[in-house]
C-alpha positions, 0 to 999 in steps of 0.5 A, a space after each residue: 708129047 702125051 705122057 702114057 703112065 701105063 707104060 713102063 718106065 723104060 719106054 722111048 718117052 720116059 727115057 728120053 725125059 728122065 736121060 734130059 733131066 739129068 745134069 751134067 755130072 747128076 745122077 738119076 735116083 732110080 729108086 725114087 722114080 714114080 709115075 702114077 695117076 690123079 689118083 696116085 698123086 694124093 700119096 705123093 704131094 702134101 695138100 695140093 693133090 685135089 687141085 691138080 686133079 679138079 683142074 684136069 691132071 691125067 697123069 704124070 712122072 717123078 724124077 729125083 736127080 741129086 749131086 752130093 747135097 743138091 737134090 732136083 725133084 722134077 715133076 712132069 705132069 700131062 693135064 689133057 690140054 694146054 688150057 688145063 696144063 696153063 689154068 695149073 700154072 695160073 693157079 700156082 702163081 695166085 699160091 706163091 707170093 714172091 715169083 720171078 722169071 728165070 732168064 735165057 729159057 726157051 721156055 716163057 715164062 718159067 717162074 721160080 720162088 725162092 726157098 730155102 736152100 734153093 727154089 721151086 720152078 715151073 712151066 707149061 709146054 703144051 699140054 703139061 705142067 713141069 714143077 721143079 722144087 730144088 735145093 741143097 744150094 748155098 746160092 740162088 743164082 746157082 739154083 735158078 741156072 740149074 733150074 734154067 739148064 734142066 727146062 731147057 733140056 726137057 723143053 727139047 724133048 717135048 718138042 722131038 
């Protein structure tokens, strides 16, 4: 799948991503939605925008899904290539200290750390880079099966 973050948010791509992203019984934040550019990408992350821009991001989507206190933020990034998209990966696992496979997901390896309240996900399917930071949990097991429920629905999607 390439992402065209020219499009509007309402397009085929777009909309079937974001309808896959929402859990059961979730609801899309649509005011929260965004898509933007490497250049764009500054104004919404703290810190590590330059990284992903060096290593080739050329657009991407946000989707905010929540349910009560549990929040989702789901960043679906497009970096040209599946080498670009995998040097992005490989560069998160050399920032985080503790990660861990999530189990019985389509897609190998997703990788989860822990955090507060819930933990920060991420995958590559072709030529993107998914990122996943939920939270509002009171368990792992249950944040890491949403998380698990969310890459398998959107790994779907790529692959339509």
């Amino acid at each position: 799948m390439t992402l065209r973050c020219d499009e509007p948010a309402e397009s085929v791509p777009f909309a079937k991503l974001r309808a896959a992203a929402t859990l059961p019984g979730w609801i899309e934040r649509t005011d929260q939605y965004r898509s933007f550019t490497a250049k764009d990408f500054y104004s919404l992350v703290d810190g590590e925008a330059a990284i992903h821009e060096q290593l080739g991001l050329q657009c991407g989507i946000g989707i905010t899904v929540a349910s009560e206190a549990k929040l989702a933020d789901i960043y679906i990034e497009d970096f040209g290539s599946p080498s670009h998209a995998n040097a992005m990966s490989a560069m998160k696992k050399k920032s985080l200290s503790d990660l861990k496979n999530i189990p019985h997901v389509k897609v190998s390896p997703a990788l989860y750390e822990e955090v507060i309240g819930g933990c920060i996900a991420f995958w590559v399917k072709g030529r993107c880079y998914v990122e996943m930071a939920l939270t509002g949990y009171t368990s792992l097991d249950s944040a890491t099966s949403d998380a698990a429920t969310l890459i398998d629905s959107l790994a779907a999607v790529f692959t339509k």
